[in-house]
C-alpha positions in Angstrom: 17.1 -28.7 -3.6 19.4 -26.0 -1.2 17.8 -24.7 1.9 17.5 -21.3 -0.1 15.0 -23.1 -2.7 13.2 -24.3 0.1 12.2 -20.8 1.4 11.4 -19.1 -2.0 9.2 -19.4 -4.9 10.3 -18.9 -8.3 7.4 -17.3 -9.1 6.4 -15.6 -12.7 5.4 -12.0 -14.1 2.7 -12.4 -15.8 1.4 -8.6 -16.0 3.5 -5.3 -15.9 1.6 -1.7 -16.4 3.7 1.3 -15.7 2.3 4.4 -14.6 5.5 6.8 -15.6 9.4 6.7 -16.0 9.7 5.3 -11.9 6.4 4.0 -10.9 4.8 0.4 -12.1 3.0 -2.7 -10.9 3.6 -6.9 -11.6 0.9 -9.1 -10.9 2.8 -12.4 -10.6 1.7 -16.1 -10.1 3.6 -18.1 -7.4 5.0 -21.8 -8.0 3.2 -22.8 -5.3 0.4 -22.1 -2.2 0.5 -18.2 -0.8 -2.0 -17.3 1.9 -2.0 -14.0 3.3 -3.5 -11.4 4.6 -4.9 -8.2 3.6 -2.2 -5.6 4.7 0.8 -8.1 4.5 3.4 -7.8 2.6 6.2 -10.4 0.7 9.8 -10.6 0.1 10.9 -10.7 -3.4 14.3 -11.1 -4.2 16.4 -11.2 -7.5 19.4 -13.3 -7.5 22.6 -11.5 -8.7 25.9 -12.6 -10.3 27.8 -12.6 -6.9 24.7 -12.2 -4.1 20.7 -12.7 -4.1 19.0 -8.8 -3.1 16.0 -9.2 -1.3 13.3 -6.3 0.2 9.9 -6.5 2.0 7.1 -5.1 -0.8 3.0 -4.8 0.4 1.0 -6.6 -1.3 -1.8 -4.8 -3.6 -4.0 -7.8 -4.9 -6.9 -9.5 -2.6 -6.0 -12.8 -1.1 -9.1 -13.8 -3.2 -7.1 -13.1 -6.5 -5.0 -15.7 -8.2 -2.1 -13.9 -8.6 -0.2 -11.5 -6.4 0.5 -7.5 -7.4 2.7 -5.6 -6.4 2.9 -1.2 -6.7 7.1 0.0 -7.2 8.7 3.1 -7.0 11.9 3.2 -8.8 15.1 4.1 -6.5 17.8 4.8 -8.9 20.4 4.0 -6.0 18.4 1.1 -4.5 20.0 -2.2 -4.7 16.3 -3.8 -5.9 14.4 -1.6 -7.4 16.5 -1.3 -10.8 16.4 -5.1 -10.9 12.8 -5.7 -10.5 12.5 -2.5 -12.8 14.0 -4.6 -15.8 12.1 -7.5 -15.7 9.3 -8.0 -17.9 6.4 -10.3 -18.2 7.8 -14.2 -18.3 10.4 -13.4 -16.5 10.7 -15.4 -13.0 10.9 -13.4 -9.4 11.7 -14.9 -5.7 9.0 -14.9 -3.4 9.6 -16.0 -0.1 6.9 -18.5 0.6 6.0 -17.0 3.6 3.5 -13.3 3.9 4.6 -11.0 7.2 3.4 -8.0 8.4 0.7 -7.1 11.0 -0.4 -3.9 9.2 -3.8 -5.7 8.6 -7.2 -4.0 9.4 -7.8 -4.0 12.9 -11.5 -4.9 14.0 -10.6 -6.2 17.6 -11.2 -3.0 19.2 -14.3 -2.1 18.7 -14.0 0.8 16.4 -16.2 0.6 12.8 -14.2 3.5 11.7 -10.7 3.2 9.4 -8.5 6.1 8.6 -6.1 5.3 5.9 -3.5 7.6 5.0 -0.8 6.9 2.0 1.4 8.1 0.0 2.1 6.6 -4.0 3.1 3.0 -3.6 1.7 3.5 -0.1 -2.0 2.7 -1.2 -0.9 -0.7 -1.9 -2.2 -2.5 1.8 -5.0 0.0 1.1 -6.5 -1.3 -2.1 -6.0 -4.8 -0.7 -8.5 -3.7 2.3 -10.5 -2.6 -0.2 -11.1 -5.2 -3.0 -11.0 -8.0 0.2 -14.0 -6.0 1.8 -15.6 -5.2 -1.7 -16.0 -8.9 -2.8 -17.0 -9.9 0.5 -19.6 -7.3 -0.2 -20.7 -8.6 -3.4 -20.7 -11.7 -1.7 -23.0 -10.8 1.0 -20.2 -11.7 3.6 -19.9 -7.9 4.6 -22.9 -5.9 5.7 -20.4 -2.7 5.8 -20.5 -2.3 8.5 -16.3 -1.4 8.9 -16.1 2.5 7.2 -13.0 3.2 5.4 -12.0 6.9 4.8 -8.8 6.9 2.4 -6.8 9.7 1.7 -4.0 9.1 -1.0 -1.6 11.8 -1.4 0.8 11.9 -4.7 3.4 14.7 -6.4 0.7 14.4 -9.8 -2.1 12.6 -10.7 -0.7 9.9 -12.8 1.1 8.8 -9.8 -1.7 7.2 -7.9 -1.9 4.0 -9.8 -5.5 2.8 -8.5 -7.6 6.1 -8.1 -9.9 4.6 -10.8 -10.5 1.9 -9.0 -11.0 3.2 -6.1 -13.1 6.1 -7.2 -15.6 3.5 -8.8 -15.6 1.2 -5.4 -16.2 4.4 -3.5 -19.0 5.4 -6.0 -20.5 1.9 -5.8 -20.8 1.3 -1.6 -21.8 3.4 1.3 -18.6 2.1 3.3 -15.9 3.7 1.2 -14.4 7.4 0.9 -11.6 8.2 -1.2 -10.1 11.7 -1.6 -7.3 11.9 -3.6 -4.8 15.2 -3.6 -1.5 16.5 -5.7 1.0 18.6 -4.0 2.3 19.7 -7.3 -0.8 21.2 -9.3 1.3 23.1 -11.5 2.4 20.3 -13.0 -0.8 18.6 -13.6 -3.4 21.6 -15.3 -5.6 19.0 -15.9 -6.2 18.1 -12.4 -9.7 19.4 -11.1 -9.4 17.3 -7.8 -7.8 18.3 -4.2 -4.7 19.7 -4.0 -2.1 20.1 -1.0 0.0 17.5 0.7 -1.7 14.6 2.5 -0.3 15.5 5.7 -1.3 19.2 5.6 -5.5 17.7 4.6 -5.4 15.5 7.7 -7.1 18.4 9.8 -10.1 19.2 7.3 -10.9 15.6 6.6 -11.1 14.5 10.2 -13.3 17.2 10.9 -15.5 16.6 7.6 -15.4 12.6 8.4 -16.4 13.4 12.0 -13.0 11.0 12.8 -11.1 11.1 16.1 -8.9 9.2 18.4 -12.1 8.4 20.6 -13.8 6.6 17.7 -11.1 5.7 14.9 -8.3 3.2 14.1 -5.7 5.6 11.7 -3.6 3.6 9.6 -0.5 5.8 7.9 1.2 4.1 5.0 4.4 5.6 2.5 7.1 8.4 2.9 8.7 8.8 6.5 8.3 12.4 6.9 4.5 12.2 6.0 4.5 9.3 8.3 6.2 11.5 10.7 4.0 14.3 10.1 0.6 12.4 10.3 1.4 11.1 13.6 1.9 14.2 14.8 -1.4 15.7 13.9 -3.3 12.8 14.6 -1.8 12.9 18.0 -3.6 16.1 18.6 -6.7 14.4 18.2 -6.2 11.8 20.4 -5.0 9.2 18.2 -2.5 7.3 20.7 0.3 4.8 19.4 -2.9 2.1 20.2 -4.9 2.9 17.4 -2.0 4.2 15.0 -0.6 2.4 12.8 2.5 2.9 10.9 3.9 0.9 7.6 7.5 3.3 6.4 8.6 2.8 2.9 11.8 3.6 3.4 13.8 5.2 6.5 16.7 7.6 6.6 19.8 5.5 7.9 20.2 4.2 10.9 17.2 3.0 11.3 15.6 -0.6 11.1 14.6 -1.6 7.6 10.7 -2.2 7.5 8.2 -3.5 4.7 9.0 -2.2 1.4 12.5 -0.4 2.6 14.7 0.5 -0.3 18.3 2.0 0.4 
C-alpha cells in the first residue's frame, strides 16, 4: 500500500439527490472508521489521469449517522466540482481519513445563544448542529438548553436543500428557529416565505431574536461577500472577532484556500 492509500479512504456513493442543474448532495460510506465532529468538514479528492484534485467540503450528516453527506455547488471552472458532479451512486470517492475544522458549536463561553448565518451549501455545518442536537434530544441527552437561530439565505427556494428538514425540527422543539429568505422572488412566484438577502435581514432578526454581541456566539457560513457583509453588521452589535465565527466557501484570489474552497 503507497503512503497516499494510507491517508485516504476509498469510500462509496451510496445516495445522490440533486436539487437543480448545479446544486446536489452524496451521502457516502467510508472503507473504514471516521469520527468527527459536528461543524468539521473532510477532504475528498478524485484521482485524475495525470494528478489526484482534492478540496476541503463540510460535512452535512450527524456523526451519529452511518454514512457521511455532503451539500455541492457546481463550479463550472472548478478543478473538483465537475468531477464529483459526474459520479453517481457506486461509484468510489477519496476521503482523507482524517475530519478538520474548528467551526464546531462553541459552548465554552458561556453563551446559550447560537446565530447561524449561511448561504446554499453553507447550511451544511448547520444541519449537522442540528440533527446532532435533535437526537440527543430525542435521546434525553439535551435538555435544550443551547438556542439555535438559523437564517439560510438562497437566490430561490429550491436552492436550500434541507429547509424541510429543518422547518419540521424547528416545528418540533422549543430550541430551534429557522427563517429561510430568497433574494430573487421574481423567480420563485410560488414563494410565500421571506424575501431579501441574508445579509440585509441580519438587523431585523437580531432585534426580533433579542440577539447581541453581549449574549450570542454568531457563526457565518457560505459566500465571501455575505461573509464580509455579516461581519460587518454584526460588528455593530458588538459581535467581536471572539464570538464570530467564519467558515468561506470560496475566496477571491490571493487569498488562503479554506473548507470547501473551489477555484
Amino acid at each position: 500500500m503507497s503512503t497516499a492509500d494510507d491517508k485516504f479512504y476509498h469510500a462509496r456513493i451510496t445516495r445522490r439527490a440533486d436539487y437543480g442543474p448545479d446544486l446536489w448532495t452524496i451521502r457516502i460510506r467510508p472503507s473504514g472508521e471516521f469520527n468527527y465532529l459536528p461543524g468539521q468538514y473532510a477532504t475528498l479528492g478524485v484521482q485524475g489521469a495525470e494528478k489526484r484534485v482534492e478540496r476541503p467540503y463540510s460535512i452535512v450528516s450527524s456523526p451519529y449517522e452511518g454514512e457521511i453527506e455532503f451539500f455541492f455547488e457546481l463550479v463550472p471552472q472548478g478543478e473538483l466540482s465537475p468531477l464529483l458532479y459526474q459520479l453517481q451512486p457506486g461509484a468510489e470517492v477519496l476521503m482523507r481519513k482524517v475530519p478538520k475544522g474548528r467551526f464546531t458549536l462553541d459552548t465554552s463561553r458561556g453563551r446559550s445563544n447560537h446565530l447561524l448565518v449561511s448561504t446554499v451549501t453553507g447550511v451544511a455545518p448547520f444541519v449537522s448542529y442540528v440533527r446532532t442536537l435533535y437526537q440527543d434530544w430525542k435521546d434525553g441527552k439535551f435538555s435544550g438548553e443551547q438556542h439555535l437561530f438559523l437564517l439560510n439565505g438562497a437566490s430561490r427556494s429550491w436552492e436550500f436543500g434541507y429547509s424541510e428538514e429543518l422547518e419540521k425540527v424547528a416545528s418540533e422543539v422549543p430550541w430551534l428557529k429557522y427563517v429561510p429568505t430568497i433574494s430573487r422572488p421574481w423567480d420563485d412566484a410560488k414563494w410565500q416565505g421571506e424575501t431579501g438577502r441574508v445579509d440585509d435581514l441580519l438587523r431585523k432578526y437580531t432585534d426580533l431574536w433579542g440577539l447581541e454581541g453581549t449574549n450570542s456566539v454568531a457563526y457565518i457560513c457560505g459566500h465571501p461577500q455575505m461573509i464580509e457583509n455579516g461581519k460587518g453588521i454584526l460588528g455593530r452589535i458588538g459581535f467581536t472577532k471572539e464570538v464570530l465565527k467564519e467558515e468561506v466557501y470560496w475566496v477571491p484570489q490571493k487569498h488562503t484556500p479554506t473548507a470547501g474552497d473551489e477555484f
